[in-house]
Backbone and ligand atoms as CSV (ligand in chain L), in Angstrom:
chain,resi,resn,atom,element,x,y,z
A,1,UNK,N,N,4.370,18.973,24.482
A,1,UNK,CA,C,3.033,18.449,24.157
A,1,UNK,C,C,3.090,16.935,23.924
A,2,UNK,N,N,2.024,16.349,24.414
A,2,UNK,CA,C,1.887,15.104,24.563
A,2,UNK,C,C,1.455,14.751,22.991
A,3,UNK,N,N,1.884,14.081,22.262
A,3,UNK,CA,C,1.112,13.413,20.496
A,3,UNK,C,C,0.644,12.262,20.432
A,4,UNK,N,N,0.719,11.502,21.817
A,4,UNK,CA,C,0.178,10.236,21.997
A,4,UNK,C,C,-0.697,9.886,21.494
A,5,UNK,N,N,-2.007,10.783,21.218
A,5,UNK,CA,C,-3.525,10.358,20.672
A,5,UNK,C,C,-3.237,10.577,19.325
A,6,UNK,N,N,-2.553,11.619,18.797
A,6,UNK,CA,C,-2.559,11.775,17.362
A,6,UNK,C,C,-1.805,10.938,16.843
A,7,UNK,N,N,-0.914,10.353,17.296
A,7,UNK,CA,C,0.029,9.282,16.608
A,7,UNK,C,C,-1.341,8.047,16.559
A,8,UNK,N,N,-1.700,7.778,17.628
A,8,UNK,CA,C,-2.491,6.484,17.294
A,8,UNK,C,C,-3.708,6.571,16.702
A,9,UNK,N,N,-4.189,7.508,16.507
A,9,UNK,CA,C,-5.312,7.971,15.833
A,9,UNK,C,C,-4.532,7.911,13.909
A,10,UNK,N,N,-3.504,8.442,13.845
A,10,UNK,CA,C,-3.199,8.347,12.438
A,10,UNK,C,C,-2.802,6.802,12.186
A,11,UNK,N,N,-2.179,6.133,13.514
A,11,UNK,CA,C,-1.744,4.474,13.601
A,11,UNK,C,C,-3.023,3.945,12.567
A,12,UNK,N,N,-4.089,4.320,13.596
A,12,UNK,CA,C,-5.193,3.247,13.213
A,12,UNK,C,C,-5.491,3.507,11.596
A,13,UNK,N,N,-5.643,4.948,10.602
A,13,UNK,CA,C,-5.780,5.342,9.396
A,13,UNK,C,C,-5.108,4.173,8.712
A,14,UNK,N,N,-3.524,4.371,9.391
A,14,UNK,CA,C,-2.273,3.134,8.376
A,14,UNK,C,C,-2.903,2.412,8.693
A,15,UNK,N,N,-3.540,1.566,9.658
A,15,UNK,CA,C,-3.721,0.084,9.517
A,15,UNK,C,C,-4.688,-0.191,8.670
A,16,UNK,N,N,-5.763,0.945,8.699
A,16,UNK,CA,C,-7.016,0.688,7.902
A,16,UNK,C,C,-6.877,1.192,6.477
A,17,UNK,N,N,-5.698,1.696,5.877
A,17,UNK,CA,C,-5.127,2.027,4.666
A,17,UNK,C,C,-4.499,0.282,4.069
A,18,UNK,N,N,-4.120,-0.221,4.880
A,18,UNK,CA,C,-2.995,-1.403,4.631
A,18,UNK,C,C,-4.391,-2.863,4.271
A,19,UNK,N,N,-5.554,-2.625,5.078
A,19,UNK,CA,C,-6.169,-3.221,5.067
A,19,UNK,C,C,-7.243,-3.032,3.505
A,20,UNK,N,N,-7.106,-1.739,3.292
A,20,UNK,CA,C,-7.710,-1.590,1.616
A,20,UNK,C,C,-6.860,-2.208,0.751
A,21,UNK,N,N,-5.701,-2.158,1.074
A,21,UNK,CA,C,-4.286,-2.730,-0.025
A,21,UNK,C,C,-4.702,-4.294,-0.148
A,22,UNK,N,N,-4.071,-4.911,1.279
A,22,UNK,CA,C,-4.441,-6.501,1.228
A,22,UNK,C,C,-5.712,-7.147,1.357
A,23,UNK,N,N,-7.159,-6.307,1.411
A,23,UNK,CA,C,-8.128,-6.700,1.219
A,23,UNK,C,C,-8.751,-7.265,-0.109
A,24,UNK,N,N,-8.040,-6.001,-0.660
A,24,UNK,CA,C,-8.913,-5.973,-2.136
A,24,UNK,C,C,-8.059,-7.015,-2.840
A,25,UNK,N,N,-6.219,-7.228,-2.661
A,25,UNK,CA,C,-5.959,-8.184,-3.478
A,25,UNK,C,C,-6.312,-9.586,-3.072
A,26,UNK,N,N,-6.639,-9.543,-1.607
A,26,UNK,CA,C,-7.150,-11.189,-1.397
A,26,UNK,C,C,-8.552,-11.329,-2.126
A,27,UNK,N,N,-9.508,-10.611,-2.495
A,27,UNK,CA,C,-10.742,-10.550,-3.143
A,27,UNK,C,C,-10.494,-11.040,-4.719
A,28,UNK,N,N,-9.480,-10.250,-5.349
A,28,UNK,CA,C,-9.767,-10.785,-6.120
A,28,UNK,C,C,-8.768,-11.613,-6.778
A,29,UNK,N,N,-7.667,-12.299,-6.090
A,29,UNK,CA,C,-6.522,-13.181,-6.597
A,29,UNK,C,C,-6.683,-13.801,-7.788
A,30,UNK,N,N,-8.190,-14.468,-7.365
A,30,UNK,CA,C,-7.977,-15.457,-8.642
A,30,UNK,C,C,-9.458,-14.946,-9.470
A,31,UNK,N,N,-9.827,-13.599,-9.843
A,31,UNK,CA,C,-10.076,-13.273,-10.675
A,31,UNK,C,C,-9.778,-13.126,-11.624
A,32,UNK,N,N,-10.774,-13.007,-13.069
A,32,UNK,CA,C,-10.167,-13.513,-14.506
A,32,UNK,C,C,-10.340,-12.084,-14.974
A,33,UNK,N,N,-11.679,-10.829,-14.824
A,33,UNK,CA,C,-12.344,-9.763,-15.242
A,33,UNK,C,C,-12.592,-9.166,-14.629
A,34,UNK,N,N,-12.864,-7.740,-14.827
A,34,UNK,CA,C,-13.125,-7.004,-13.994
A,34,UNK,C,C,-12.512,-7.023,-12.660
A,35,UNK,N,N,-11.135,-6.533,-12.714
A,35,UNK,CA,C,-10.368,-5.643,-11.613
A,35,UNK,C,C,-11.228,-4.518,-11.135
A,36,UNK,N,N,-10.835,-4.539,-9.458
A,36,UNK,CA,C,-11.372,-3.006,-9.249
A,36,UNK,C,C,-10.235,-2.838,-8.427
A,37,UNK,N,N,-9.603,-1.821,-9.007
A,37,UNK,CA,C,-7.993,-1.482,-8.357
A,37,UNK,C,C,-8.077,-0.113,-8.155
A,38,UNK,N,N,-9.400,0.769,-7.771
A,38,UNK,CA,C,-9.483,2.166,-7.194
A,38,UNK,C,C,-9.193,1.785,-5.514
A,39,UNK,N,N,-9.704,0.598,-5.166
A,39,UNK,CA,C,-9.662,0.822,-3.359
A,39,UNK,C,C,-8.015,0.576,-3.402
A,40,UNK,N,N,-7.694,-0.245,-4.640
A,40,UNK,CA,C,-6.269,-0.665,-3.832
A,40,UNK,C,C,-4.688,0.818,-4.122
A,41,UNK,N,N,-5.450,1.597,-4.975
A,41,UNK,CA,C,-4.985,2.872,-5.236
A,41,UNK,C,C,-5.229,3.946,-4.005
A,42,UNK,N,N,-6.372,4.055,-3.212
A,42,UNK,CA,C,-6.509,4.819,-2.426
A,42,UNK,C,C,-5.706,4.082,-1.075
A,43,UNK,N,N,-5.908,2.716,-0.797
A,43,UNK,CA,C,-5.527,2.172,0.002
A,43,UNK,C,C,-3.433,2.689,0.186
A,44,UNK,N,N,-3.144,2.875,-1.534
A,44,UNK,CA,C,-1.818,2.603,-1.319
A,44,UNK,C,C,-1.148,4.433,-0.818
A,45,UNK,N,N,-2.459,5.090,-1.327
A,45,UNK,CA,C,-1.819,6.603,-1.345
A,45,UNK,C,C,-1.868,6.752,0.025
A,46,UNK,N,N,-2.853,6.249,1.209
A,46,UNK,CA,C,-2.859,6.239,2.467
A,46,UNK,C,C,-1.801,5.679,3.070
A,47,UNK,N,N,-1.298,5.077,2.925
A,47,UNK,CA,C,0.222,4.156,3.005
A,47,UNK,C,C,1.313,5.178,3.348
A,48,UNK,N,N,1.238,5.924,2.519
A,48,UNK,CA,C,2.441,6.760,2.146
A,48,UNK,C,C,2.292,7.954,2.785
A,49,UNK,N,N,0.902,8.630,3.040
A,49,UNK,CA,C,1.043,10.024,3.241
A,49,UNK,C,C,0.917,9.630,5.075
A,50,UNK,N,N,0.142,8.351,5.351
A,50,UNK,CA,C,-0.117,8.554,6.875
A,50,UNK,C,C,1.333,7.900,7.503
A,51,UNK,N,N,2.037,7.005,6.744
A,51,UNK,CA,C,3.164,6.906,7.221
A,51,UNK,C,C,4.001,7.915,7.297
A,52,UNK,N,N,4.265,8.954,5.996
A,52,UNK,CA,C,5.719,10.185,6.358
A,52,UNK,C,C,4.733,11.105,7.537
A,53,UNK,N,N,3.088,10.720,7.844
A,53,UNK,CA,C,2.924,12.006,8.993
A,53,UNK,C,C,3.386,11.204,10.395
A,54,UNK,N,N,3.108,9.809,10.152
A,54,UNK,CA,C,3.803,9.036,11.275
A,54,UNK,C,C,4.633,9.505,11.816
A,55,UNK,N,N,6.047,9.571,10.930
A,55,UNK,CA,C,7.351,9.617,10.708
A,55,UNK,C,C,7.844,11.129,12.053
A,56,UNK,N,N,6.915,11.919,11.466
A,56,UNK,CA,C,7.026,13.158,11.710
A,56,UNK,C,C,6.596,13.389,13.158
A,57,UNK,N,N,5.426,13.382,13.365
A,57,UNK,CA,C,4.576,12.783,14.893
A,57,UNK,C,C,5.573,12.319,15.893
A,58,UNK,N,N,6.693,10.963,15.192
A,58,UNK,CA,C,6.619,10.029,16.530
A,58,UNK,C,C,8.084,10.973,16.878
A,59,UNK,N,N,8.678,11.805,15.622
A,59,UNK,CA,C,9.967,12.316,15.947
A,59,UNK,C,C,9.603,13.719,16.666
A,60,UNK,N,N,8.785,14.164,16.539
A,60,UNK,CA,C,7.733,15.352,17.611
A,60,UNK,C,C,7.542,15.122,18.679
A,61,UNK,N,N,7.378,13.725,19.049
A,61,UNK,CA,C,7.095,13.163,20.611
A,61,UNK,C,C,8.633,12.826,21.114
A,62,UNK,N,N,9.560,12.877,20.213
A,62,UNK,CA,C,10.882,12.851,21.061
A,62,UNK,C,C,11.175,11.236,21.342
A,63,UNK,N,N,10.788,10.479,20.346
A,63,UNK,CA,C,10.756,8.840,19.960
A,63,UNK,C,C,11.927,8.646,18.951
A,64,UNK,N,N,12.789,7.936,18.846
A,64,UNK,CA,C,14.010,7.270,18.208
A,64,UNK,C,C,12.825,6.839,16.707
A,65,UNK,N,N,12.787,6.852,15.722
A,65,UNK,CA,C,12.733,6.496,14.299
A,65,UNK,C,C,13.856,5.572,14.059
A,66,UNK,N,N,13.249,4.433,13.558
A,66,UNK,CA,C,14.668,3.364,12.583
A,66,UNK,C,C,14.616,4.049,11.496
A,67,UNK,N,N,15.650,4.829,11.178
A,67,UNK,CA,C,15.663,5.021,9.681
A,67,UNK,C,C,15.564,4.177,8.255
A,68,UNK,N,N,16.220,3.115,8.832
A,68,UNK,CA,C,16.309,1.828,7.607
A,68,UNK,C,C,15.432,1.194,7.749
A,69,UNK,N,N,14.716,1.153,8.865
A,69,UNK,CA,C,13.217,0.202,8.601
A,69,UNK,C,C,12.197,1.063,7.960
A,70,UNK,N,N,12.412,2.454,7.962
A,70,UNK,CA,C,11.600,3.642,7.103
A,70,UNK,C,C,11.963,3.366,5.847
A,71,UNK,N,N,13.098,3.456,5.820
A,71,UNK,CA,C,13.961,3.892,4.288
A,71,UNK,C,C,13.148,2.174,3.040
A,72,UNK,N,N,12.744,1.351,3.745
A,72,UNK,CA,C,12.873,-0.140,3.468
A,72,UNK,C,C,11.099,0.007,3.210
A,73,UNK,N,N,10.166,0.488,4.191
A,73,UNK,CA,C,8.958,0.873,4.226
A,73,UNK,C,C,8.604,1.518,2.544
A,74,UNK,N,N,9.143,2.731,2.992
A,74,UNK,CA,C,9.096,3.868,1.830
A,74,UNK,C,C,9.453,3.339,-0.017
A,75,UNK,N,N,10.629,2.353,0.415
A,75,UNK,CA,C,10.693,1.815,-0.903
A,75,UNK,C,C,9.623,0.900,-1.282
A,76,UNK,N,N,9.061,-0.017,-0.553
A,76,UNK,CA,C,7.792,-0.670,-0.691
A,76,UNK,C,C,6.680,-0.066,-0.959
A,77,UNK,N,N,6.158,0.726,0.007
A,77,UNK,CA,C,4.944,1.959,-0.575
A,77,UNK,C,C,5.288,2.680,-1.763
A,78,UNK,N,N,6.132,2.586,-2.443
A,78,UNK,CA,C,6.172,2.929,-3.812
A,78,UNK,C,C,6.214,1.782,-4.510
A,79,UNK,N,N,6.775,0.653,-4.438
A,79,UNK,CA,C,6.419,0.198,-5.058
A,79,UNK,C,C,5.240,-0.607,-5.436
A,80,UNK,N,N,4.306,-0.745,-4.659
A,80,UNK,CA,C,2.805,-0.806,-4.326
A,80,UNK,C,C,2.316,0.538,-5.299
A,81,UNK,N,N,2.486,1.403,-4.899
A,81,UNK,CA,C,1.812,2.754,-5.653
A,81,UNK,C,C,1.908,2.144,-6.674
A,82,UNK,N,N,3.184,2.628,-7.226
A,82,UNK,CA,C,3.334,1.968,-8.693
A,82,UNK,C,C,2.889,1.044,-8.971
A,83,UNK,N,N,3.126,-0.150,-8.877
A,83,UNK,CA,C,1.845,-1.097,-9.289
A,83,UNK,C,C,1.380,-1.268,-9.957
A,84,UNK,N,N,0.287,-0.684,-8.310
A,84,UNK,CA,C,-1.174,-0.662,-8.934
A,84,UNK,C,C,-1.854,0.573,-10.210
A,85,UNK,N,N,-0.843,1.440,-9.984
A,85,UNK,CA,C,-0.955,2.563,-10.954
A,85,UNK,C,C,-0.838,2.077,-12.790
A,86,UNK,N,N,0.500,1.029,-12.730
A,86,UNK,CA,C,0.675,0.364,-13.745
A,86,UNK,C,C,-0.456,-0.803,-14.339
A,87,UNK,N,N,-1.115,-1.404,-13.161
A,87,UNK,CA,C,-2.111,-2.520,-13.522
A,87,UNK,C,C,-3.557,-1.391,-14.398
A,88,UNK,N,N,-3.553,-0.578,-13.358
A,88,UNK,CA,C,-4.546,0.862,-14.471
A,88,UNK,C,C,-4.543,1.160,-15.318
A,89,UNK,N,N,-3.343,1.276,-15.562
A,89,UNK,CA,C,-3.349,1.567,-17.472
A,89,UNK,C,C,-3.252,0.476,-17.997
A,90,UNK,N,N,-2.790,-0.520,-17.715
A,90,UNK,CA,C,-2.320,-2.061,-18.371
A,90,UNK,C,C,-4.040,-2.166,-18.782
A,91,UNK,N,N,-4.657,-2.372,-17.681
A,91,UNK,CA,C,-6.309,-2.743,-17.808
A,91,UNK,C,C,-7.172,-1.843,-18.975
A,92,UNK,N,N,-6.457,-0.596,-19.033
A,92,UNK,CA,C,-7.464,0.445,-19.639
A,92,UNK,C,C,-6.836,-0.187,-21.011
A,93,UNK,N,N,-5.637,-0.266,-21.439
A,93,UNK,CA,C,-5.185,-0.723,-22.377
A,93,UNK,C,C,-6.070,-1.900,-22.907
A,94,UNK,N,N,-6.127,-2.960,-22.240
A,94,UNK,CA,C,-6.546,-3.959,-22.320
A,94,UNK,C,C,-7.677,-4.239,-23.183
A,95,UNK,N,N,-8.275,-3.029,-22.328
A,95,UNK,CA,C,-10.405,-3.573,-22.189
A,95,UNK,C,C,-10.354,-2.516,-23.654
A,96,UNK,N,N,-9.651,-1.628,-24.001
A,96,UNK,CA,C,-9.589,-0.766,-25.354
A,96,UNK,C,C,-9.493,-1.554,-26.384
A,97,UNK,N,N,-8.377,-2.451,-26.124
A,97,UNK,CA,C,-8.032,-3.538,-27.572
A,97,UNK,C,C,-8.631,-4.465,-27.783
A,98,UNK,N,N,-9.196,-4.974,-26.313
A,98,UNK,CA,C,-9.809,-6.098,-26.317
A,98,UNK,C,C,-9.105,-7.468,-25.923
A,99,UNK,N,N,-7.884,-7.318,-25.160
A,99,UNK,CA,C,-7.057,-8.465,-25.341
A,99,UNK,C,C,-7.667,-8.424,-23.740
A,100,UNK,N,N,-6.572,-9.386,-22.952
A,100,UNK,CA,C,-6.786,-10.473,-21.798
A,100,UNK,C,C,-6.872,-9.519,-20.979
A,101,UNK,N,N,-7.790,-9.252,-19.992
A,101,UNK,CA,C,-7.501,-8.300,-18.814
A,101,UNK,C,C,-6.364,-8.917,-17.781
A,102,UNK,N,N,-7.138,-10.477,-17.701
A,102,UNK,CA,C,-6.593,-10.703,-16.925
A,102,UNK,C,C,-4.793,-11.049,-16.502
A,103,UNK,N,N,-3.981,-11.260,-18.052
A,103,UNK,CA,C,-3.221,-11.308,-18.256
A,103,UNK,C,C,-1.909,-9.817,-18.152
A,104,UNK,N,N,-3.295,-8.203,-18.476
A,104,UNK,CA,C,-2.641,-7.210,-18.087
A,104,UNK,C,C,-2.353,-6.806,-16.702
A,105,UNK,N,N,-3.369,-7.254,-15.907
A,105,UNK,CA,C,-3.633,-6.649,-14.466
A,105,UNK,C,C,-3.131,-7.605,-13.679
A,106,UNK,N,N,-3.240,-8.714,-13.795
A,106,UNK,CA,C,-2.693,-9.540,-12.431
A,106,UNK,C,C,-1.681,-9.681,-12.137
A,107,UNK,N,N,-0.335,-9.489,-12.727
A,107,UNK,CA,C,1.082,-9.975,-12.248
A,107,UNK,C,C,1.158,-8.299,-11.686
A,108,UNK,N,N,0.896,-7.146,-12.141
A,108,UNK,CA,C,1.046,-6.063,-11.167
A,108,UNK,C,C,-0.382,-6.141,-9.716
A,109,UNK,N,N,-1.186,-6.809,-10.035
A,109,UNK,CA,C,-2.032,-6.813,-8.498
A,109,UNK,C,C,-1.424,-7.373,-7.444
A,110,UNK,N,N,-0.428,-8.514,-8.333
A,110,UNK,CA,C,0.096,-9.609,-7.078
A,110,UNK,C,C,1.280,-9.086,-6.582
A,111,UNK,N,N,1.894,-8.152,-7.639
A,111,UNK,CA,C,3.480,-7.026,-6.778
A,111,UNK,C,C,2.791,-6.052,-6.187
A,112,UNK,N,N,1.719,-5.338,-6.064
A,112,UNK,CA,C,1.333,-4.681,-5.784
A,112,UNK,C,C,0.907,-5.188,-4.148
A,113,UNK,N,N,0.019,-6.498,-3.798
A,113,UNK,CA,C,-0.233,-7.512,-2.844
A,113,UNK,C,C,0.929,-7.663,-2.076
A,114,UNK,N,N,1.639,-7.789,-2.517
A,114,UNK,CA,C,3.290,-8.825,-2.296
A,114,UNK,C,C,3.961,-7.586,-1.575
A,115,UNK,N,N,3.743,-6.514,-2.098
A,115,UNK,CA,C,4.619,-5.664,-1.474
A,115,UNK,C,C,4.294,-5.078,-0.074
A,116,UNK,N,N,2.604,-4.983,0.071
A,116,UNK,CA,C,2.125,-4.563,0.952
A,116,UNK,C,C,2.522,-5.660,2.534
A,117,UNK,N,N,2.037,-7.070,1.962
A,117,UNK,CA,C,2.347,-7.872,2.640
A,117,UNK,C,C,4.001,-7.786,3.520
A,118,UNK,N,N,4.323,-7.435,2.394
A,118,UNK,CA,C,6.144,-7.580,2.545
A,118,UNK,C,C,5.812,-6.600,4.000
A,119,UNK,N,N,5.476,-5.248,3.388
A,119,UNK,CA,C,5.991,-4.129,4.953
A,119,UNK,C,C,4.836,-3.973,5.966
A,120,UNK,N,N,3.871,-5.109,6.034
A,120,UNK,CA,C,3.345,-5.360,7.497
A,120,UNK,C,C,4.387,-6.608,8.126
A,121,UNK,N,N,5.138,-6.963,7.375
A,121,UNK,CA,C,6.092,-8.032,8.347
A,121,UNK,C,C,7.302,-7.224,8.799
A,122,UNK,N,N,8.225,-5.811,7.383
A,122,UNK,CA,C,8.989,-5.478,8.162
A,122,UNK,C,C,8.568,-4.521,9.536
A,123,UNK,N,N,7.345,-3.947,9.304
A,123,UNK,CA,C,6.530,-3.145,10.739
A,123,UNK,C,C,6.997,-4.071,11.774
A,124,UNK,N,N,6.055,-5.244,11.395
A,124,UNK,CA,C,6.075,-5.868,12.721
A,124,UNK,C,C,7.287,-6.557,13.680
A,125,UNK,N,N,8.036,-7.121,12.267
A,125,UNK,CA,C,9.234,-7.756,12.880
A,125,UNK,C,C,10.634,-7.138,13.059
A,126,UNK,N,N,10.855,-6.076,12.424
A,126,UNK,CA,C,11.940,-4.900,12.566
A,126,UNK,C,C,11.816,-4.363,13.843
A,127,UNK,N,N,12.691,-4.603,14.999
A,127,UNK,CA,C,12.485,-3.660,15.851
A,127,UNK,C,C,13.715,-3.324,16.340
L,1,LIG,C1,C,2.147,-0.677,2.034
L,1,LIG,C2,C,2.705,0.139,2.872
L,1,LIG,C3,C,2.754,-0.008,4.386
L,1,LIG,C4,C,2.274,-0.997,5.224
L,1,LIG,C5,C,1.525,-2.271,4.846
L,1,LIG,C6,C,2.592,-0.593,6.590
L,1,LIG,C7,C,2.265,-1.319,7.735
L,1,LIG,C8,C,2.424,-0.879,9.035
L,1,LIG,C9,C,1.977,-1.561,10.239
L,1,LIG,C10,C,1.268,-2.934,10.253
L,1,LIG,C11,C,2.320,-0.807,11.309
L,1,LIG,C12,C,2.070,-1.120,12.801
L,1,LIG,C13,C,3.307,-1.754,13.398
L,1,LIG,C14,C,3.307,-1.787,14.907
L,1,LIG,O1,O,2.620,-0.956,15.527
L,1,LIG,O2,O,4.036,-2.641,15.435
L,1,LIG,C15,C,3.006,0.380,10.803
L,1,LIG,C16,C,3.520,1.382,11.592
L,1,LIG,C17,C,4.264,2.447,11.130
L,1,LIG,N1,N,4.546,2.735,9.789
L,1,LIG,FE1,FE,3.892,1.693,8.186
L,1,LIG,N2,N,3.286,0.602,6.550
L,1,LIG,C18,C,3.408,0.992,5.236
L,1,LIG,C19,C,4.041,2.128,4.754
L,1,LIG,C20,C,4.710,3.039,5.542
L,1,LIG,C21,C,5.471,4.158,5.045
L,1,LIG,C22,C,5.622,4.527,3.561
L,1,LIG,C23,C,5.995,4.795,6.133
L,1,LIG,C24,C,6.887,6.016,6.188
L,1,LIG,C25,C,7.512,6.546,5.203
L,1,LIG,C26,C,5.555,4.092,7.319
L,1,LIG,C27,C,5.840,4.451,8.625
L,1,LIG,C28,C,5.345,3.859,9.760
L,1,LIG,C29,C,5.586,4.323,11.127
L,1,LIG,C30,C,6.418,5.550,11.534
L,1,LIG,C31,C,4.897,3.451,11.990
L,1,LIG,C32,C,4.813,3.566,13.541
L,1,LIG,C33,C,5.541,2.568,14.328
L,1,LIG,C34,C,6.910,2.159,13.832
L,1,LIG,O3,O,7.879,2.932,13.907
L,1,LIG,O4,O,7.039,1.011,13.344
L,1,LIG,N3,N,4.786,3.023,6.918
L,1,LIG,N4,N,3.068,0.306,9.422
């Protein structure tokens, strides 16, 4: 069986998953309040689940997988997950006590940013 369409049909999901990740942190870089780090949470869980179906797909079509450019991927999409998962509670913390949002949430938005960034270069330039 041919998986040609389903691989690029899930392609396009990752790209438009990657694009919730680095959208939302270019939006709000140099925000002071009010984080909205749900798109960049859904963005990151898409990351992860449409990449291991990638994974699976392109080794179904009888395609060579880099393992270490996966293995290198996979550690990045977690650490993105995490994150932004961490900037969530940091924030909920925050806005509870009343202290700096912006001081809880932004150094995890920008690892969270940073990381995503990181594995559209190893995608592209790993080959
Ligand atoms: C923040 C996380 C991620 C970003 C920004 C990202 C980015 C990208 C981009 C830009 C492409 C297209 C590359 C091209 O067609 O030349 C791609 C393809 C692909 N990604 Fe991801 N990715 C991420 C996470 C993952 C994860 C976690 C996996 C697997 C565990 C994965 C597996 C794949 C696979 C199998 C392809 C298909 C082509 C290839 O082998 O390079 N990705 N990714």
């Amino acid at each position: 069986m041919n998986f040609e369409p389903i691989i690029h049909t899930v392609l396009a999901l990752h790209i438009l998953g990657l694009a919730l990740i680095i959208g939302s942190f270019a939006l709000q870089l140099r925000r002071k309040e009010g984080f909205e780090l749900g798109t960049m949470l859904i963005g990151a869980i898409t990351q992860l689940v449409t990449g291991l179906i990638l994974v699976g797909l392109v080794q179904m079509n009888d395609e060579d997988v880099n393992n270490a450019k996966i293995a290198v991927k996979l550690i990045f999409a977690i650490v993105v997950l995490v994150a932004v998962m961490v900037a969530r509670s940091r924030q909920a913390k925050a806005l509870s006590a009343g202290t700096s949002e912006k001081k809880a949430t932004l150094p995890f938005l920008h690892l969270a940013g940073m990381g995503a960034l990181i594995n559209v270069f190893v995608a592209v330039l790993w080959h």
